[in-house]
C-alpha positions in Angstrom: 0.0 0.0 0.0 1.3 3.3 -0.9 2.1 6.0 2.4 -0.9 8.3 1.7 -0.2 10.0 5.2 3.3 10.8 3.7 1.8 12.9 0.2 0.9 16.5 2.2 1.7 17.4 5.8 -1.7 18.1 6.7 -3.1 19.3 10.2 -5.8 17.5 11.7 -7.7 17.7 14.5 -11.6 17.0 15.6 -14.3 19.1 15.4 -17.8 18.7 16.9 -21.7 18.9 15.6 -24.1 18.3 18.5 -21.6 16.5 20.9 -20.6 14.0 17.9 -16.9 14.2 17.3 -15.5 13.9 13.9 -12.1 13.8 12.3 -11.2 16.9 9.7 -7.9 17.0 8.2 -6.8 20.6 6.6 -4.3 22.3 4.2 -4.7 25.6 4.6 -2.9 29.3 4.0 -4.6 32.4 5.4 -4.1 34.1 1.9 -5.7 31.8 -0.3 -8.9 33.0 -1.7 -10.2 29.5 -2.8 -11.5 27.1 -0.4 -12.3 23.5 -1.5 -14.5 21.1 1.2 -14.2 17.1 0.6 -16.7 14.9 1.3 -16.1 11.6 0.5 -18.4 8.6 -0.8 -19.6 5.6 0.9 -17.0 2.9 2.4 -14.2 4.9 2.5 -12.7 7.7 4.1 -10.8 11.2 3.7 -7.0 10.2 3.6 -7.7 8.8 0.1 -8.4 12.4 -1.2 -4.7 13.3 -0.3 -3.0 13.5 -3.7 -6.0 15.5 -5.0 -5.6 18.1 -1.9 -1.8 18.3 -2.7 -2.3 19.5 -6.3 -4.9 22.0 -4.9 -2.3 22.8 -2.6 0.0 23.3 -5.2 -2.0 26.0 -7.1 -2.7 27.7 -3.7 -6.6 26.2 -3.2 -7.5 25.1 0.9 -8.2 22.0 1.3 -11.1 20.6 4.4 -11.6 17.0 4.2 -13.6 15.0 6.8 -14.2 11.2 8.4 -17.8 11.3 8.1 -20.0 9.7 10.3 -19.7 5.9 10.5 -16.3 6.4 8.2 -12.6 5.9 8.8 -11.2 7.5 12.3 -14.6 9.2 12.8 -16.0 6.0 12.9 -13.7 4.2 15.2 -13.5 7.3 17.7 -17.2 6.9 18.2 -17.6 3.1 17.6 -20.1 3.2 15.1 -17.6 2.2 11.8 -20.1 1.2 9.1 -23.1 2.8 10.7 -25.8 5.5 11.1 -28.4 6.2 13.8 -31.9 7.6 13.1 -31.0 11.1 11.7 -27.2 10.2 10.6 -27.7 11.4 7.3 -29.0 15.2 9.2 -26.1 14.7 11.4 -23.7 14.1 8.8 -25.0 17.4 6.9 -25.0 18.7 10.2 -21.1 17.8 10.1 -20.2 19.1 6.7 -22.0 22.5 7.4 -19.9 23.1 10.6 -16.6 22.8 8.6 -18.0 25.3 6.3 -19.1 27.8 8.7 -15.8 27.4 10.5 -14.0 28.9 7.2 -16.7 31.1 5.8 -15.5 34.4 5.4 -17.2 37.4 2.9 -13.5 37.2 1.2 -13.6 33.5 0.7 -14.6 31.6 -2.0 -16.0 28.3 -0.5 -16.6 25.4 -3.1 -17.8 21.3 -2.1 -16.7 18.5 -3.7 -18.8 15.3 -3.3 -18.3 11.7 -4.7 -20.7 9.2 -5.1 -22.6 9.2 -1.5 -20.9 12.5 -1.3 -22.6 13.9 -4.0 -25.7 13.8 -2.9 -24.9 15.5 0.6 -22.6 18.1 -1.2 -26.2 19.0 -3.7 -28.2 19.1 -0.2 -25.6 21.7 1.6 -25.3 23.8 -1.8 -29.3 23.6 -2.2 -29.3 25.4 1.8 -26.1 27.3 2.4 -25.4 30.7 1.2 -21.5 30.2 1.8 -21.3 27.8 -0.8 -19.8 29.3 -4.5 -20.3 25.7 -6.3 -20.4 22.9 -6.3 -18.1 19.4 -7.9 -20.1 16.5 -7.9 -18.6 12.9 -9.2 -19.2 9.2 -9.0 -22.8 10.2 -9.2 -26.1 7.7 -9.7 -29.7 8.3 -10.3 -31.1 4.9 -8.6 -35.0 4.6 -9.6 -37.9 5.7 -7.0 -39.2 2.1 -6.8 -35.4 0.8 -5.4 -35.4 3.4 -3.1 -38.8 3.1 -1.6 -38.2 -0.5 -1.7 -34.8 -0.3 0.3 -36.3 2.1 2.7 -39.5 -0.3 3.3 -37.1 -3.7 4.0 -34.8 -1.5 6.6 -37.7 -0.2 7.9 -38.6 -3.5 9.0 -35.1 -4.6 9.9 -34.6 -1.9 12.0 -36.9 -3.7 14.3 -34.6 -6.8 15.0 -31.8 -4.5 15.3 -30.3 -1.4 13.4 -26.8 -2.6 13.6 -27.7 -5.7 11.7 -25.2 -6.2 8.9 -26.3 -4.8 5.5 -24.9 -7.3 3.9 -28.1 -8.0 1.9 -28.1 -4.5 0.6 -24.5 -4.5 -0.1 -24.6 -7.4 -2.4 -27.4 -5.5 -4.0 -26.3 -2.5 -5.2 -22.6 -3.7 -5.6 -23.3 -7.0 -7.4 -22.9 -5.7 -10.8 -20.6 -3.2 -10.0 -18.0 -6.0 -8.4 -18.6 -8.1 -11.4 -17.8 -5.9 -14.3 -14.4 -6.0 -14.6 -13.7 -9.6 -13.2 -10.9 -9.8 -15.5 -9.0 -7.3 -13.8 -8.5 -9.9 -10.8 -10.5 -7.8 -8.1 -14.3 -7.1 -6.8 -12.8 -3.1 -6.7 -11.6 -3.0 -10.1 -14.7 -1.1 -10.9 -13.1 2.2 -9.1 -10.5 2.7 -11.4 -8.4 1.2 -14.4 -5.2 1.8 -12.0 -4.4 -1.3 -10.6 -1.9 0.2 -8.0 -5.2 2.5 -6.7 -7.8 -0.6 -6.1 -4.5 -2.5 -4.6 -4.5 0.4 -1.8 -8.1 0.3 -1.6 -8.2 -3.3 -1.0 -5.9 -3.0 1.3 -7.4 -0.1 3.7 -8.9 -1.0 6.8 -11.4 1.9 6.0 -12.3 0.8 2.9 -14.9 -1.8 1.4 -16.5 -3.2 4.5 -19.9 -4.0 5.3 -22.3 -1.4 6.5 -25.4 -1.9 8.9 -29.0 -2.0 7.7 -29.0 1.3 9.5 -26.8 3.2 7.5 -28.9 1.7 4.1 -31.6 3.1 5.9 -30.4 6.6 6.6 -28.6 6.1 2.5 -32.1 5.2 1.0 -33.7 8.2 2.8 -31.2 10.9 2.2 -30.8 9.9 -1.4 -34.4 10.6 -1.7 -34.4 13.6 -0.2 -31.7 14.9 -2.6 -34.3 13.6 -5.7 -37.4 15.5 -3.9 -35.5 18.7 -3.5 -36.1 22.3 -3.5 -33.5 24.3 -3.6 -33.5 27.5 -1.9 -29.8 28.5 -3.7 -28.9 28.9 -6.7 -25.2 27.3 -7.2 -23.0 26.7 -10.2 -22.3 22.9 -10.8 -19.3 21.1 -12.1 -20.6 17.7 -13.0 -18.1 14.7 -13.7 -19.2 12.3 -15.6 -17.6 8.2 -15.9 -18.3 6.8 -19.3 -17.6 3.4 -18.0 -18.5 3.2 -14.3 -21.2 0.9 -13.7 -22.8 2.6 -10.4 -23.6 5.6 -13.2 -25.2 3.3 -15.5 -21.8 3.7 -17.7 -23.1 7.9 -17.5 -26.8 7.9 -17.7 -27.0 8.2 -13.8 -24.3 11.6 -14.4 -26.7 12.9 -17.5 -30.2 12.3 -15.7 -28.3 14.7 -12.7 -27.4 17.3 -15.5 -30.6 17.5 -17.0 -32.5 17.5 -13.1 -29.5 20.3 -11.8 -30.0 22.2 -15.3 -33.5 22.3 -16.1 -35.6 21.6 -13.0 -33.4 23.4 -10.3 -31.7 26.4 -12.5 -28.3 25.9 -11.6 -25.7 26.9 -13.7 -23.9 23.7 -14.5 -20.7 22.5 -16.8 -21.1 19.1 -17.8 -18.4 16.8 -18.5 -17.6 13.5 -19.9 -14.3 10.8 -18.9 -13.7 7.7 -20.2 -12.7 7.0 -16.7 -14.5 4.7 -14.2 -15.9 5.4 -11.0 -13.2 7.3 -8.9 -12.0 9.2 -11.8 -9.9 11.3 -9.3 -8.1 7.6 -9.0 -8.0 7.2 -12.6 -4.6 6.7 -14.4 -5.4 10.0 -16.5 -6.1 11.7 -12.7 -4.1 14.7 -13.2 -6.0 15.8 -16.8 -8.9 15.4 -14.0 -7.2 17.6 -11.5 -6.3 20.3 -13.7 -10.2 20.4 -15.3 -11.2 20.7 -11.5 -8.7 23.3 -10.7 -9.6 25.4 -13.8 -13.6 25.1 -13.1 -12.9 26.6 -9.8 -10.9 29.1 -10.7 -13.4 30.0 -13.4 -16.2 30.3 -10.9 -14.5 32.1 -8.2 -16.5 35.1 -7.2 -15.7 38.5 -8.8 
């Protein structure tokens, strides 16, 4: 596995949202102007988003990345790895917006990047919060009303046994395809990213690919939904990447059916983009063609 902790000397510390401690790692300079806030996807955890937060580092852009709830050391700190209470998906906005609110500032220009799971809490924070300049949104899916209601009906009922029962049920499907796509490739995670050295560290995290409780699919199936019924109150410019063969997308339908909602139903003004890439394309061999579109977008949509 390759020494992630070793690619930025970050500072890190724990913060707090309604007596819930979480972990938030920073790269910060008081004169930088551009603020970038990390919120990862589901089964892993912040330290992957490292070498991204260097190059941002690099072209003088903060970085804020957090453990969510339930992920990496937030998770063990509190002893719920792989979980979420009744209300985790309001706690983990809850967490998000109290690392933005910690750096907002009328001369900053605060921008969210979400993947996959964290796409869909980055839309609902940039749908609410004023602070927010734009959002990056990647790894995204548009899963169908009848899976959702479905999944939230069988937790539902789960929950009653016990809400720390394992998920397994749920992982198997909504990961079943997605593990068997690109069998070829010799692992269940090849389906991230073409970069074989990438899925090997994944593989190998402790934070990364486990089981999650029929809680957390609970809280997931809910939030998601929320997202799909929302509202905005904001209006927020949008950076959408898309993964042309990531199976969690639908191989980029999920990414277009999100461009077309963002664009047409919520009014956001949106860039829309398309990688050959699969579904971490921030992982993908071709990563820094990705980190340089990013960089540009947000310098782009900065606030003049």
């Amino acid at each position: 596995m390759s020494s992630i902790n070793n690619l930025l000397d970050f500072t890190s510390n724990y913060m707090t949202f309604n007596d819930y401690r979480f972990r938030v790692y920073r790269s910060c300079r008081p004169d930088d102007e551009l603020i970038l806030v990390i919120v990862h996807g589901m089964m892993e955890h912040g330290k992957r988003y490292f070498e991204l937060a260097k190059f941002l580092q690099d072209n003088k852009i903060s970085t804020y990345i957090l453990d969510l709830p339930g992920h990496g050391e937030t998770g063990d700190l509190n002893k719920d790895f792989g979980h979420m209470d009744d209300d985790g998906w309001k706690h983990a906005i809850g967490c998000i917006n109290e690392v933005v609110m910690s750096v907002s500032d009328s001369e900053k220009n605060i921008f969210l990047f979400g993947h996959s799971m964290g796409s869909f809490l980055a839309m609902q924070i940039g749908s609410t919060n004023p602070f927010i300049k734009g959002l990056v949104l990647s790894g995204m899916t548009y899963p169908s009303y009848v899976s959702l209601r479905a999944g939230r009906m069988l937790t539902d009922m789960l929950k009653l046994v016990s809400p720390r029962l394992s998920g397994w049920v749920f992982h198997k499907l909504t990961f079943f395809l997605c593990e068997n796509s690109f069998k070829s490739d010799g692992s269940p995670f090849a389906w991230l990213s073409s970069d074989k050295t990438k899925v090997d560290d994944y593989s190998s995290d402790k934070y990364c690919g486990k089981l999650c409780t029929v809680g957390f699919y609970n809280q997931l199936f809910k939030g998601v939904q929320s997202v799909i019924n929302l509202v905005p109150d904001m209006n927020v410019h949008t950076y959408v990447l898309s993964s042309l063969n990531d199976p969690m997308g639908g191989y980029g339908r999920g990414p277009k059916k999100w461009a077309k909602c963002i664009a047409k139903k919520w009014g956001w003004p949106l860039n829309f983009v398309e990688y050959k890439g699969r579904h971490e394309l921030i992982n993908e061999i071709d990563r820094k063609n990705v980190y340089n579109d990013i960089l540009n977008w947000i310098k782009r949509s900065r606030r003049t």
